[in-house]
C-alpha positions in Angstrom: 6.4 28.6 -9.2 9.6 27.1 -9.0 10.0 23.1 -8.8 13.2 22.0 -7.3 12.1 18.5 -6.5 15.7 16.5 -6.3 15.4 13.8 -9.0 17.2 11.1 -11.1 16.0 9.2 -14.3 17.4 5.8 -14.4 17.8 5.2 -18.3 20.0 2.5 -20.3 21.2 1.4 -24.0 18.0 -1.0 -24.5 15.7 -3.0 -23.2 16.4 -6.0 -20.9 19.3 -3.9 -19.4 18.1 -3.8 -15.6 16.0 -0.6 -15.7 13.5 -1.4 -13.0 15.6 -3.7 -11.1 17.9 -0.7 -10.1 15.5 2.3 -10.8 13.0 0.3 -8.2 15.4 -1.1 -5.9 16.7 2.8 -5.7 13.5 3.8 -4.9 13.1 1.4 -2.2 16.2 1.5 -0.7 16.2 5.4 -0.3 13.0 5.2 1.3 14.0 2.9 3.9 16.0 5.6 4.3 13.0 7.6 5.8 12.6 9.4 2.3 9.6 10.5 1.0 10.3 9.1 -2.9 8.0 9.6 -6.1 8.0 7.2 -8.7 7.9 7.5 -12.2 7.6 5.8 -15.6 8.6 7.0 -19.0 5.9 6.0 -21.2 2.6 3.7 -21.4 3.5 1.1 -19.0 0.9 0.2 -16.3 3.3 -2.6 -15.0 6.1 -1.3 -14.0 4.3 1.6 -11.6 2.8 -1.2 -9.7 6.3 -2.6 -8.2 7.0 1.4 -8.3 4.2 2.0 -5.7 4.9 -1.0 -3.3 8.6 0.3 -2.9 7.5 3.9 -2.1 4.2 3.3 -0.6 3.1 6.2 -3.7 1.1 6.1 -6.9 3.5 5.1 -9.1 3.1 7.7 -12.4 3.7 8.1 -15.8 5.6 10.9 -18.1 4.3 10.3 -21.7 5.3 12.8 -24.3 3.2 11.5 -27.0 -0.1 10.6 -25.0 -0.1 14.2 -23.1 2.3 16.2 -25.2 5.7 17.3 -23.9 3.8 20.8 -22.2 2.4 18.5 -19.8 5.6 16.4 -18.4 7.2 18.8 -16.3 3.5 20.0 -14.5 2.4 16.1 -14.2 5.9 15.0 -12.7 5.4 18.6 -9.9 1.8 16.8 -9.4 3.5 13.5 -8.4 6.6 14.6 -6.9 4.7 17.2 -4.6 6.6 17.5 -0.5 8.8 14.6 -1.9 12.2 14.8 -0.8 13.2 12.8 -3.9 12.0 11.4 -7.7 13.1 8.3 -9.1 12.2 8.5 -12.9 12.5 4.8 -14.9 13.1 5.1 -18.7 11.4 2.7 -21.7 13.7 1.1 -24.1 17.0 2.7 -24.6 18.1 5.9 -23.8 17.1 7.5 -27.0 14.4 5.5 -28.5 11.1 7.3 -28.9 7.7 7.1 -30.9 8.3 5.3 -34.5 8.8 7.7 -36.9 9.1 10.9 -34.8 12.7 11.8 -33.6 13.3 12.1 -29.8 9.6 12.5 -29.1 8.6 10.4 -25.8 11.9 8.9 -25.9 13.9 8.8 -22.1 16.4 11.5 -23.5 13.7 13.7 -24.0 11.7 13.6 -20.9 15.2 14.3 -19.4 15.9 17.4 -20.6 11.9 18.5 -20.3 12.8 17.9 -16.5 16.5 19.1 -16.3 17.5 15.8 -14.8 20.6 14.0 -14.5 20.5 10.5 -16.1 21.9 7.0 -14.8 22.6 4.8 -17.4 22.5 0.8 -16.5 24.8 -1.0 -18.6 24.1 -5.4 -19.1 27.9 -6.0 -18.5 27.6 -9.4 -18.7 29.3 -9.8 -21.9 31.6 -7.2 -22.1 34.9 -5.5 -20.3 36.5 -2.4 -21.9 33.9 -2.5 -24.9 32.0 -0.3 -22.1 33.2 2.8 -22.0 33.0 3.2 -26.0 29.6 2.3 -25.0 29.0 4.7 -22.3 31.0 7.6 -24.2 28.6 7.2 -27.2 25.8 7.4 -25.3 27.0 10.0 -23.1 28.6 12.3 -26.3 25.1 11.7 -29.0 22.8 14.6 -27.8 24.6 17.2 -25.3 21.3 18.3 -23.9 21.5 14.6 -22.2 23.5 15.3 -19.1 24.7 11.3 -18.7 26.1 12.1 -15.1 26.5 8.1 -14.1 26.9 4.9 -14.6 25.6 1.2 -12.6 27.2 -1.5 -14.1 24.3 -4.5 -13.9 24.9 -8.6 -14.1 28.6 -8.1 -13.2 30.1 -11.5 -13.4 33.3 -11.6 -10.8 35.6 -9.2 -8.7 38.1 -9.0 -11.4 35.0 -8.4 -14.0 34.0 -5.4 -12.1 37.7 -4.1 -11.7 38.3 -4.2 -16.1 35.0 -2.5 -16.0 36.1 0.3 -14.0 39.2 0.5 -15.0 37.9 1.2 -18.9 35.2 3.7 -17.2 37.9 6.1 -15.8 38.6 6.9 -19.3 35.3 7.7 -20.1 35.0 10.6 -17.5 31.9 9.2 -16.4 31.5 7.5 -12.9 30.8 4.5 -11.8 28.0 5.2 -9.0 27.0 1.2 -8.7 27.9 -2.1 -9.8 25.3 -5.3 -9.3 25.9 -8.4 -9.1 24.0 -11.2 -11.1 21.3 -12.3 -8.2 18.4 -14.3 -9.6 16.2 -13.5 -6.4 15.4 -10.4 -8.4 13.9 -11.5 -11.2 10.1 -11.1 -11.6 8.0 -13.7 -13.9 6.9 -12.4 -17.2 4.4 -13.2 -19.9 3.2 -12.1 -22.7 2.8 -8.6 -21.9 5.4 -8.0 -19.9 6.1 -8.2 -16.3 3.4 -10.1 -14.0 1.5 -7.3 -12.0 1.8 -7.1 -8.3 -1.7 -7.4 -8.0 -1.3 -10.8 -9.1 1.5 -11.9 -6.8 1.5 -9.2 -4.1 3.6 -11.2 -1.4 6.0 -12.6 -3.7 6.1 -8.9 -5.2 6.8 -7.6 -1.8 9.7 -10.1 -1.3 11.4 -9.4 -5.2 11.1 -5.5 -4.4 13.1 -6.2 -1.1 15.5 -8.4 -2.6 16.0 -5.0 -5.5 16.5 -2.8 -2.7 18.8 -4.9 -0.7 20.6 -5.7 -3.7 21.0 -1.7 -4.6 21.9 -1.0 -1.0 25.4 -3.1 -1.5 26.3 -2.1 -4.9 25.5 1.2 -5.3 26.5 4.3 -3.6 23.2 6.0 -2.6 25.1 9.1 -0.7 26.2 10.2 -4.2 23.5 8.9 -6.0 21.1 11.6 -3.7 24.2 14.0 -3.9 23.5 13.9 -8.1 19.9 13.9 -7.7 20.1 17.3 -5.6 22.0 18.8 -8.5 19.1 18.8 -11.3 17.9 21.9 -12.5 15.2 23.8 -10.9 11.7 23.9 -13.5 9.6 26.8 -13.3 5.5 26.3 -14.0 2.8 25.1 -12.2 2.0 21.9 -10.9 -0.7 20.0 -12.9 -4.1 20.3 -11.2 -7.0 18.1 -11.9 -9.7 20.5 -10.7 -8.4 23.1 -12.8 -8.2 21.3 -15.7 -11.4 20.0 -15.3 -13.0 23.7 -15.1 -11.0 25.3 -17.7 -11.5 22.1 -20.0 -14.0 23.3 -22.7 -18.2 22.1 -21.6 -19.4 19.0 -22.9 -22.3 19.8 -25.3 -26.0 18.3 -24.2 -26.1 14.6 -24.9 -28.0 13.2 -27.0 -30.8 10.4 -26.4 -29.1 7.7 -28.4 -25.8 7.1 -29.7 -24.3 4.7 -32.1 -26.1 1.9 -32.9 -29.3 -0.1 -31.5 -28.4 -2.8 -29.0 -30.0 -5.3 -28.3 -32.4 -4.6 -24.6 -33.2 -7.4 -21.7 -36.9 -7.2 -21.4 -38.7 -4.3 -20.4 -38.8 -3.8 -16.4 -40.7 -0.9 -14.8 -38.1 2.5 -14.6 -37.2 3.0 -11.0 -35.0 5.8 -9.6 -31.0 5.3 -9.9 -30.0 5.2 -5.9 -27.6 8.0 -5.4 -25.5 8.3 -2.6 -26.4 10.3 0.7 -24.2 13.0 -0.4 -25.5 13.3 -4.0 -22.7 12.7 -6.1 -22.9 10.4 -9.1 -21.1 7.1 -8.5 -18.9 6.2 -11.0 -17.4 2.6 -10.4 -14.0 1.7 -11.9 -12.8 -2.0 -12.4 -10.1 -2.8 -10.1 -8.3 -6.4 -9.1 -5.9 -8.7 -10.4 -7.7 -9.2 -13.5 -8.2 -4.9 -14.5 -4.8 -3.8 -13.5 -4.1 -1.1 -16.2 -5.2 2.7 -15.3 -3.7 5.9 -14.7 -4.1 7.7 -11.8 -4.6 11.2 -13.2 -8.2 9.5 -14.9 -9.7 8.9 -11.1 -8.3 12.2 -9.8 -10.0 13.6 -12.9 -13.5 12.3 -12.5 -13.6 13.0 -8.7 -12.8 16.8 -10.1 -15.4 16.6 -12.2 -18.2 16.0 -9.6 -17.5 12.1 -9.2 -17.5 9.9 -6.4 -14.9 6.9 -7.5 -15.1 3.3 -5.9 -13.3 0.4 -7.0 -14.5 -3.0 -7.4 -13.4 -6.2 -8.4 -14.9 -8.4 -11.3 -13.1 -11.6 -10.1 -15.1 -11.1 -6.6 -17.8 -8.8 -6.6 -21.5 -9.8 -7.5 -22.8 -6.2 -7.9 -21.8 -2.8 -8.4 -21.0 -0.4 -6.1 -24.3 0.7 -4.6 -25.5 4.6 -6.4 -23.8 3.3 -10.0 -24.4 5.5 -12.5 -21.4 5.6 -15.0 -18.3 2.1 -15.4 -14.8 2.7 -16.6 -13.3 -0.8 -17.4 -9.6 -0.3 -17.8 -7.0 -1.8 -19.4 -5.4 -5.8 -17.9 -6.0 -9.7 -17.9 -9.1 -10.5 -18.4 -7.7 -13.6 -20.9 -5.7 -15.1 -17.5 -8.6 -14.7 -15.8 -11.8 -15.7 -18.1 -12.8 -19.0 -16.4 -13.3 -16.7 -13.3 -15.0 -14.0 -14.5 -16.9 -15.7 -16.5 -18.4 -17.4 -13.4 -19.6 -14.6 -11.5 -22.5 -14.2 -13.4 -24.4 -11.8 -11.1 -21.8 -9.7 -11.8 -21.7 -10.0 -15.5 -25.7 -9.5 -15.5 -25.5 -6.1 -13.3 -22.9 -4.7 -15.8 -25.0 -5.3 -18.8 -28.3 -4.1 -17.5 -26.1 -1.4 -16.4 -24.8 -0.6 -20.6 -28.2 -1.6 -21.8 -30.0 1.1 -19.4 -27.7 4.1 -21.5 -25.3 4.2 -18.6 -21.8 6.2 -19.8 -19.2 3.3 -20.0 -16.1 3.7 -21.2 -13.7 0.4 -21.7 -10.1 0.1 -22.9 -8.5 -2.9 -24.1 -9.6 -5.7 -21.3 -12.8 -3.2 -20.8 -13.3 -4.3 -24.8 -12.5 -8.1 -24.0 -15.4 -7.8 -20.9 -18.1 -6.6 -22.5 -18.0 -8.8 -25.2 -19.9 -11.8 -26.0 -17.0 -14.2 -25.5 -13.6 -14.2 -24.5 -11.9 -17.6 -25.9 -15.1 -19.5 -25.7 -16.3 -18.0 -21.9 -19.3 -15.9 -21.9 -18.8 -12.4 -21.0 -20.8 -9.4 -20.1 -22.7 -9.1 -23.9 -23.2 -5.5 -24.2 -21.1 -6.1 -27.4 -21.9 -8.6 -30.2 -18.3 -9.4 -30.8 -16.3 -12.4 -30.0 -13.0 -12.0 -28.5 -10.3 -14.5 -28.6 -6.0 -14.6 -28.6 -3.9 -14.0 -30.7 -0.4 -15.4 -31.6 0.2 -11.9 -32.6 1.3 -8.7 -30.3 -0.3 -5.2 -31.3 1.7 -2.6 -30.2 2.2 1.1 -30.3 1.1 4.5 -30.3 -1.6 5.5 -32.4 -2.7 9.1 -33.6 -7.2 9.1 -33.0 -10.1 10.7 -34.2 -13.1 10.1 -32.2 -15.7 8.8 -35.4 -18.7 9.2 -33.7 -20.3 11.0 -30.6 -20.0 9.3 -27.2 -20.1 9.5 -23.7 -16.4 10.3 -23.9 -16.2 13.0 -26.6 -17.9 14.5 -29.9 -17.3 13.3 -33.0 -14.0 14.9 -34.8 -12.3 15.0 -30.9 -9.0 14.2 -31.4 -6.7 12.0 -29.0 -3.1 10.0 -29.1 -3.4 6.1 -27.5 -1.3 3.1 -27.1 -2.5 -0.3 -28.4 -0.9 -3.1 -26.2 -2.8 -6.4 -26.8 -2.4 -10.0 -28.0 -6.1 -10.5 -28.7 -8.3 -9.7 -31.6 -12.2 -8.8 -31.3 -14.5 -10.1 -34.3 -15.9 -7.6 -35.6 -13.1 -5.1 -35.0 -15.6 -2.2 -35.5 -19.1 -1.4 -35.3 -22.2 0.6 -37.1 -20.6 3.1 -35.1 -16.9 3.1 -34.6 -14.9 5.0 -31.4 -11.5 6.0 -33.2 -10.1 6.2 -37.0 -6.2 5.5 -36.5 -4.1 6.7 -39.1 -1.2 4.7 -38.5 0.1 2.2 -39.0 -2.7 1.5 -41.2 -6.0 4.0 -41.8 -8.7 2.4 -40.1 -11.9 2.2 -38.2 -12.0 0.5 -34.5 -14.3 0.4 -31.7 -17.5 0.3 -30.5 -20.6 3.2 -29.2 -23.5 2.2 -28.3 -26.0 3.6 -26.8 -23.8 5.1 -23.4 -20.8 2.4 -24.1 -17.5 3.5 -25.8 -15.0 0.7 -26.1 -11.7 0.1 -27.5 -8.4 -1.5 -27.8 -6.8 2.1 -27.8 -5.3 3.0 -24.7 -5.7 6.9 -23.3 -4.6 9.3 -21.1 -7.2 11.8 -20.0 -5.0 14.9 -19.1 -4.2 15.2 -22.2 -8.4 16.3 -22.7 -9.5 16.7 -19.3 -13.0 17.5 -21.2 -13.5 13.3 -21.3 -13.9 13.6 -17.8 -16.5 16.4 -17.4 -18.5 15.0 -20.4 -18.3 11.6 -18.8 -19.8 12.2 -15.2 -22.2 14.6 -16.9 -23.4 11.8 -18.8 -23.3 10.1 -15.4 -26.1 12.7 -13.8 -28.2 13.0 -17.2 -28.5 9.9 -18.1 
């Protein structure tokens, strides 16, 4: 199979540069253009995506080396950028900068080359004139692999700013394709995790994404930014396919009655049949809304592959599960912006722990953890967990090499997985009788909690990487 999808990946020296400004006013602006457009993120971010997806009315999707492993990149971008007419690929940090520690690996350079694509780079002119084409030239000249095909000057100051800036870039050899003005009706609010999630502020996220676009449509040449784009290399593979992964994943081994340790049980109640749906699939519910904004796509498309019928719902507003429960997956978000309000909806709170304390598969990441604790900065929580969670003055942040310690309803002990912690709170205790993962760096340790059908954990995953979670996770779902 050849893939000869026409794509771009909008890169730059460093952070703060302008990356998502112009890689998602690009993608907007070409679609109003009647183009179908994928979107794509380099890396762990769950933010970003989101504005991705409202500007090209796609799942935005991400291109982690690290998490998935660099055979996986090119199939997973053909599984996004399937009957597109174009792919828009944002960068993370500078061009260049990658996993601590291990060279070029996950780095925006890399996933480049893995897709034979041209790169953009976005240069913060702000406080600079001919300073910028030694910029652009080292950046450009440092790895020839890296075809650095263009350049969009951002935060340009004046007319006569933008005409030094050009006139150094001729000497560079590489063009200018856009130049941006400084327009603060682009910015989007941050906090301490990065950009605010258009979940949380859809309509003013529709307006910001419209301003990118408009902005993008004056200063930047889209004729020969598509004209570059067309030029990238054709890839040869497959696209990735959940249901094949799924059935040539290795079979989860039988579960066993009990895992981790004892929790404490509400009181006994008569057993009664688990409603199923008319159809017969098992019913796995995944946390959605402003407050559990953090998943990938590739984990629903995996479950549903694996026998699964996914349905959404909403802590913040829904008082019971989806009807035919039988497994949760709590994802990664907010849940410290939003504790008040989920603390009050009880009824909800009480369905998801009789849920965990009936042996139910649940698997929580990160805000998952912070839910099913006890408390979360004084607000009761779910209590499946006897931890108390609170925040933390501190960010935790990077990848992280795993070991699964114990046998769960995600994998068997001695399973091994890369993650991405992301947090600014801290859970007391960190671990239980029976930890998830042992990290290795940047410190060896235990972390994480199974428990009878619950596996939670700060650690962030992506399931292509082991499509087996999936299968041994909705077969947990129909045994259980």
């Amino acid at each position: 199979m050849v893939i000869s999808v026409p794509r771009l990946v909008i890169a730059a020296p460093s952070s703060g540069s302008g990356k998502t400004t112009v890689a998602t006013g690009l993608m907007a602006a070409f679609a109003s253009r009647g183009l179908a457009v994928s979107p794509h993120k380099v890396g762990p971010d769950y933010i970003d995506p989101g504005y991705h997806a409202l500007a090209t009315g796609r799942v935005g999707r991400n291109l982690d080396a690290y998490l998935c492993g660099t055979e996986l990149i090119a199939p997973l971008f053909a599984h996004g950028a399937r009957g597109c007419d174009l792919a828009v690929v944002e960068g993370v940090m500078g061009l260049y900068d990658g996993a601590a520690g291990e060279g070029e690996l996950a780095s925006t350079a890399q996933v480049a080359k893995l897709l034979r694509a041209p790169v953009v780079l976005v240069v913060d002119a702000s406080s600079q004139s001919r300073s910028v084409a030694a910029l652009v030239h080292g950046f450009a000249s440092w790895d020839p692999e890296v075809r650095v095909s263009g350049v969009i000057l951002n935060k340009v100051g004046s007319s006569r700013h933008e005409e030094m800036l050009r006139e150094a870039l001729d000497e560079s050899g590489v063009p200018v394709l856009g130049c941006l003005r400084r327009a603060a009706q682009v910015d989007t609010p941050a906090r301490h995790l990065g950009l605010v999630p258009v979940a949380e502020r859809r309509s003013d996220a529709v307006d910001a994404v419209g301003a990118m676009a408009e902005q993008v449509r004056r200063g930047c040449d889209l004729d020969a930014l598509y004209a570059l784009a067309r030029g990238a290399g054709e890839l040869s593979g497959a696209a990735w396919d959940a249901a094949a992964a799924v059935v040539s994943s290795p079979p989860p081994p039988l579960p066993v009655p009990s895992l981790g340790a004892a929790a404490p049980r509400p009181p006994h109640r008569p057993e009664r049949p688990r409603p199923q749906t008319p159809d017969g699939l098992r019913v796995v519910a995944v946390a959605g809304g402003a407050a559990f904004t953090f998943s990938y796509a590739e984990h629903a498309e995996l479950l549903t592959a694996a026998g699964a019928e996914v349905v959404t719902f909403d802590p913040l507003r829904d008082e019971q599960l989806p009807d035919g429960t039988r497994g949760l997956v709590i994802g990664g978000g907010f849940p410290e912006v939003y504790a008040p309000e989920l603390s009050a909806n009880e009824p909800l709170r009480k369905a998801v722990a009789e849920l965990a304390f009936g042996g139910a598969p649940v698997a929580a990441e990160c805000a998952g953890l912070l839910y099913l604790s006890r408390e979360l900065d004084g607000q009761p929580m779910c209590g499946v967990l006897d931890v108390s969670a609170r925040m933390s003055e501190w960010l935790t942040l990077g990848y992280r090499d795993a070991v699964a310690v114990s046998d769960s309803a995600l994998a068997v002990a001695g399973t091994r997985m890369r993650g991405h912690e992301f947090h600014r709170t801290v859970v007391e205790p960190g671990a239980g009788a029976a930890p998830a993962w042992g990290v290795r760096a940047p410190e060896r340790r235990v972390e994480g909690f199974v428990q009878q059908g619950v596996h939670a954990s700060y650690l962030h995953t992506h399931w292509a990487s082991q499509p087996g979670v999936a299968r041994r996770f909705v077969e947990r779902c129909r045994t259980s």
